[in-house]
VOZABA-867489 format. One record per residue: x, y, z of N, C-alpha, C, O in turn; residue number from 1. Coordinates in Angstrom, 3 decimals. Layout:
residues N
> n.xx:n.yy:n.zz:ca.xx:ca.yy:ca.zz:c.xx:c.yy:c.zz:o.xx:o.yy:o.zz:resi
> X:Y:Z:X:Y:Z:X:Y:Z:X:Y:Z:NUM
...
END
This chain:
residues 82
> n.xx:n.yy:n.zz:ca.xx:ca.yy:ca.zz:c.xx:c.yy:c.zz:o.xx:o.yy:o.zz:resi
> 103.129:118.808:113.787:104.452:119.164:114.194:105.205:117.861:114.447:104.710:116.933:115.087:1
> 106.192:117.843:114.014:107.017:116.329:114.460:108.412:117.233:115.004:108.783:118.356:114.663:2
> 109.134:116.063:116.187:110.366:116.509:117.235:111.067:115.167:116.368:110.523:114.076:116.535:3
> 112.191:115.241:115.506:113.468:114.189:115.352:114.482:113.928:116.872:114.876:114.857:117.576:4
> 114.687:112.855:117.065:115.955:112.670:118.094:116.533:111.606:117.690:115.805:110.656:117.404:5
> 117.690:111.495:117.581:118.768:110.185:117.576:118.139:108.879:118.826:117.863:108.833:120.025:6
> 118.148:108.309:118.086:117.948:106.922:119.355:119.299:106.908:120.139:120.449:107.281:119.908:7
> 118.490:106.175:121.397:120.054:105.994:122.423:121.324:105.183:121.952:122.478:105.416:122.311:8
> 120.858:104.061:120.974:121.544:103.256:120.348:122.581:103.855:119.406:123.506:103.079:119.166:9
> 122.665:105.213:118.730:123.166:105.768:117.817:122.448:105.435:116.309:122.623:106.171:115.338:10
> 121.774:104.445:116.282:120.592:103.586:114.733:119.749:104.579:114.745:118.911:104.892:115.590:11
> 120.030:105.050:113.749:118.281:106.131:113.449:117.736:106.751:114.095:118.249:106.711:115.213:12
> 116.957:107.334:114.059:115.495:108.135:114.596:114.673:107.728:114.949:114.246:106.636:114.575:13
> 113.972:108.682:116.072:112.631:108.942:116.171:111.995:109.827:115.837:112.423:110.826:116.415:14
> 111.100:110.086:115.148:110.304:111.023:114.764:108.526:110.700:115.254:107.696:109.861:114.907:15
> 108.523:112.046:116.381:107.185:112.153:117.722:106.616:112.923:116.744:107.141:114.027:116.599:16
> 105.416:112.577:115.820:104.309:113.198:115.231:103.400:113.610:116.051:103.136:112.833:116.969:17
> 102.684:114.856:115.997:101.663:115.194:116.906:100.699:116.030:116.057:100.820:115.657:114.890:18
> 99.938:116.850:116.150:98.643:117.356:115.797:97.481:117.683:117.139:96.992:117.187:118.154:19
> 97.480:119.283:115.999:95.807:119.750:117.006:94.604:119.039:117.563:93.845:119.282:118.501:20
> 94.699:117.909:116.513:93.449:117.068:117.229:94.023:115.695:117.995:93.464:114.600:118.046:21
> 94.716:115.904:118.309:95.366:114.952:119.462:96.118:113.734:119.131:96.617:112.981:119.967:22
> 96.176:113.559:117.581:96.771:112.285:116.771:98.515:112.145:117.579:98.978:113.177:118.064:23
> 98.978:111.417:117.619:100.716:111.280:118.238:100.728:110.534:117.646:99.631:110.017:117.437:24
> 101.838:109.984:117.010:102.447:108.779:116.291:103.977:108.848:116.183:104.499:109.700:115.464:25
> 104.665:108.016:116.847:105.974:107.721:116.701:106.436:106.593:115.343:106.137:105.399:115.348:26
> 107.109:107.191:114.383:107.924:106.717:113.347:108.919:106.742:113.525:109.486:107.589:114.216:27
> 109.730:105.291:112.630:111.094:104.866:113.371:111.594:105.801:111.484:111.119:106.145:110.401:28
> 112.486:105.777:112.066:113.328:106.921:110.689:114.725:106.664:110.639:115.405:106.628:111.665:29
> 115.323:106.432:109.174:116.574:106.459:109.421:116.475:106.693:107.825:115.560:106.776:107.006:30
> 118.396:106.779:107.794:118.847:107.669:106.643:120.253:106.663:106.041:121.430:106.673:106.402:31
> 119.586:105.885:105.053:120.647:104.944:104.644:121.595:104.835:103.461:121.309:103.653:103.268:32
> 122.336:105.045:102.670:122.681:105.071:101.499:121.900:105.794:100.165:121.676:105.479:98.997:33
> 121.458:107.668:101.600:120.937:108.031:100.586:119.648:108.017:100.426:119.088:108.806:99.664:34
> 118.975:107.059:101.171:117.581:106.458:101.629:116.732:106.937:102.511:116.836:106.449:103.637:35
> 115.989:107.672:102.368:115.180:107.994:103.922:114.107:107.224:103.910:113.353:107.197:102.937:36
> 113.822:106.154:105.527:112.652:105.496:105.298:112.193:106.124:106.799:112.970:106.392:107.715:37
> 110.631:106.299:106.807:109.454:106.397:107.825:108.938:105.191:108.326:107.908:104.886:107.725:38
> 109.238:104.443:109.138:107.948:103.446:109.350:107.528:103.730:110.878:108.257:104.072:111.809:39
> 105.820:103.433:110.863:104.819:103.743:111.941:104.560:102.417:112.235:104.191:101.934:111.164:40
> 104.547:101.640:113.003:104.592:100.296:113.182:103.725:99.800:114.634:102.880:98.909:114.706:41
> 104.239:100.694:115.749:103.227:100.543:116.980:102.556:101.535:117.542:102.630:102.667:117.062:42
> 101.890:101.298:118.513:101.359:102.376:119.138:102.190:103.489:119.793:103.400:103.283:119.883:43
> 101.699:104.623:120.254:102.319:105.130:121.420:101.039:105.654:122.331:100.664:105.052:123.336:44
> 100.596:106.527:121.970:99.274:107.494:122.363:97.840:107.532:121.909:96.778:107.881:122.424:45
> 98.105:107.183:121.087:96.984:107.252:119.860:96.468:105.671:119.425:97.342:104.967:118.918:46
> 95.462:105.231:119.548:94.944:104.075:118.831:95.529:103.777:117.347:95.271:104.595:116.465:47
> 96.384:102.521:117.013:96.586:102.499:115.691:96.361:101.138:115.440:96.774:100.118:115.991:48
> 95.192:101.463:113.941:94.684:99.853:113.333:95.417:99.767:112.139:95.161:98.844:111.366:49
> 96.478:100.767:111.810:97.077:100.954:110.718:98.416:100.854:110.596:98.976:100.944:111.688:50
> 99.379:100.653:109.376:100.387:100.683:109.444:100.804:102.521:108.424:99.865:103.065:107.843:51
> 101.602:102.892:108.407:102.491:103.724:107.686:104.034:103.496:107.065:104.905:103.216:107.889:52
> 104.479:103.620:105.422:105.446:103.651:105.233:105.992:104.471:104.182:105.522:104.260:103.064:53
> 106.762:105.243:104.272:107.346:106.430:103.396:108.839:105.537:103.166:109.396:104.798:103.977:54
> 109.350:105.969:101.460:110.828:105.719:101.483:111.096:106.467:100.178:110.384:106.449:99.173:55
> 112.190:107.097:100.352:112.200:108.596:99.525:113.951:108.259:99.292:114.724:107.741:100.098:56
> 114.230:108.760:97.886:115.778:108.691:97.841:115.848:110.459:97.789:115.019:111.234:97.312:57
> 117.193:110.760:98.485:117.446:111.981:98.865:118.324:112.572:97.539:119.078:111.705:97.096:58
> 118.385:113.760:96.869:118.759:114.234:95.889:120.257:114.533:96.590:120.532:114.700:97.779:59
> 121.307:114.538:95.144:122.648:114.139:95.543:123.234:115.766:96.759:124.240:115.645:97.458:60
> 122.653:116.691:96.763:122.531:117.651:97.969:121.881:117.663:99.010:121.931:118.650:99.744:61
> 121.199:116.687:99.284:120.260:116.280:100.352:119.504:117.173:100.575:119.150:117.266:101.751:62
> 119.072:117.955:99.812:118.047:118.827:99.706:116.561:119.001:99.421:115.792:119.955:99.546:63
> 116.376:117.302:98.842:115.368:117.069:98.327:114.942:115.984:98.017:115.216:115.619:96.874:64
> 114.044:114.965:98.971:113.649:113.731:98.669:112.150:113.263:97.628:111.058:113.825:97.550:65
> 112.552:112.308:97.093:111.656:111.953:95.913:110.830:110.146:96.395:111.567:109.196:96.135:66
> 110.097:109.958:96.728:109.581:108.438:96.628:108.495:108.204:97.320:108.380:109.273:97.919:67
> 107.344:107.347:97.760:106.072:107.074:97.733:106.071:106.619:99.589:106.900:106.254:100.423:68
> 104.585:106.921:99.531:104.258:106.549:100.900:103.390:105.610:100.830:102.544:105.747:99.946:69
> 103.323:104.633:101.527:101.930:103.316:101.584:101.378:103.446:103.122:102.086:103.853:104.043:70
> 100.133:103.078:103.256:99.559:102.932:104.384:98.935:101.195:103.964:98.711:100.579:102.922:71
> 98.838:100.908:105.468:97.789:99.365:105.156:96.782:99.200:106.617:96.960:99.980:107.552:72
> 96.065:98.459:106.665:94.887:98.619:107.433:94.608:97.204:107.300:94.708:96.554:106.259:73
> 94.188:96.705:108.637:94.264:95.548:109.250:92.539:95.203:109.679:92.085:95.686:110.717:74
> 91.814:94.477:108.923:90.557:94.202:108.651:90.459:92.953:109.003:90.959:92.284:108.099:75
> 90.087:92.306:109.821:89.117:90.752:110.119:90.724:90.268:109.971:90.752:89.151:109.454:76
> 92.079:90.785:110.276:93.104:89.387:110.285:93.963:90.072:109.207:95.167:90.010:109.456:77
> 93.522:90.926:107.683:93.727:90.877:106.684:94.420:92.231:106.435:93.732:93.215:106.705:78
> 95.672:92.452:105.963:96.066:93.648:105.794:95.760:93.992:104.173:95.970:93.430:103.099:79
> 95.227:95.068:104.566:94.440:96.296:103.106:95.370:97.359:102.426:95.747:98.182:103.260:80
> 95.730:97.533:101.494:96.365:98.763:100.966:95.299:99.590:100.956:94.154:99.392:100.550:81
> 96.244:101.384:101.887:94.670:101.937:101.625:94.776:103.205:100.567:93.757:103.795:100.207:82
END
């Protein structure tokens, strides 16, 4: 289940990821020229050795986004595509 809210700043989103097995992850989100990007960057609740990034262009009705997600993983110093 994820909750969207406007930041206090009026800049983008938050998007509070959660799950049955107790995962939480806050992604910073915003909506740019058409652009929707996800990034998972720090902690909140949940242990994270990982990064997350989604960036999707939104169809000209905003009805429908199209584009790739990457994760990376942080090994001995070394970030991993996973």
């Amino acid at each position: 289940m994820s909750i969207v809210a406007l930041n206090a700043d009026g800049e983008g989103f938050t998007q509070h990821y959660f799950d049955s097995r107790g995962v939480v992850r806050p992604y910073a989100m915003t909506f740019v020229d058409g652009v929707w990007t996800l990034l998972l960057e720090s902690e909140d609740f949940s242990h994270l050795d990982f990064r997350q990034r989604y960036t999707g262009t939104l169809s000209s009705d905003g009805g429908r986004s199209s584009g790739r997600g990457r994760s990376t993983t942080r090994r001995r110093g070394r970030r991993t595509l996973i």
